[in-house]
C-alpha positions in Angstrom: 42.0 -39.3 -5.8 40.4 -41.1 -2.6 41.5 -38.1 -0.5 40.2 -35.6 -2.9 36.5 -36.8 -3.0 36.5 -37.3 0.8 37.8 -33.7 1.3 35.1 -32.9 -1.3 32.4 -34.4 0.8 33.4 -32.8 3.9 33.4 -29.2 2.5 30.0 -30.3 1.0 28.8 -31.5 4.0 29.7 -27.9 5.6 27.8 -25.7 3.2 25.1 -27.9 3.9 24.9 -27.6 7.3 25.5 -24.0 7.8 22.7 -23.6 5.2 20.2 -24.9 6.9 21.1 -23.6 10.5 20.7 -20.4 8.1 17.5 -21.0 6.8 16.3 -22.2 10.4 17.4 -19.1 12.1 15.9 -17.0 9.3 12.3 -18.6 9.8 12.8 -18.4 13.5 13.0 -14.2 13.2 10.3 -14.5 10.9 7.9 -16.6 13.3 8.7 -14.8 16.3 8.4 -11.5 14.5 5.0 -12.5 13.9 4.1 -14.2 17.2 6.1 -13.0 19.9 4.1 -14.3 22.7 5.4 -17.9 21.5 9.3 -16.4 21.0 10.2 -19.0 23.9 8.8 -22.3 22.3 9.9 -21.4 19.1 13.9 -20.8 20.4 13.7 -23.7 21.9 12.7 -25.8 18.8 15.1 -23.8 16.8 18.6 -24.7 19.1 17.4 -28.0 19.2 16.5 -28.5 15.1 20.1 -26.7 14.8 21.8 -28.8 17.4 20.8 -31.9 15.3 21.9 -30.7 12.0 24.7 -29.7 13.7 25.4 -33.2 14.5 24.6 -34.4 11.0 27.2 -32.1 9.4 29.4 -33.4 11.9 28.9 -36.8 11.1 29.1 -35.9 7.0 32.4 -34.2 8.0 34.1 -37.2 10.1 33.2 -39.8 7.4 34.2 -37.6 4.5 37.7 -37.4 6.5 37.8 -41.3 7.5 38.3 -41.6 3.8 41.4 -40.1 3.8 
């Protein structure tokens, strides 16, 4: 049953993170559609926003499995 949740909570963890590298990509076209002047700054801030949530998921994913 122990294995089950864990597995549970790293798919969860998953969703969760390629949601919101999603949803930050998706306001990044959005911004530098409107702005392209500031298309540099605002890549920047986005690979860095995603690299973090990256390594939250990642951290999610490696607990869920350590309780296996």
């Amino acid at each position: 049953m122990t294995g089950t949740l864990a597995a549970i909570g790293a798919g969860l963890a998953v969703i969760g993170v390629g949601l919101g590298i999603g949803r930050i990509g998706g306001s990044a076209m959005d911004a530098m559609a409107r702005q392209p002047e500031a298309s540099g700054k605002i890549q920047t801030a986005m690979i860095i926003a995603a690299a973090l949530i990256e390594g939250a998921g990642l951290f999610g994913i490696v607990v869920g499995l350590l309780g296996l």
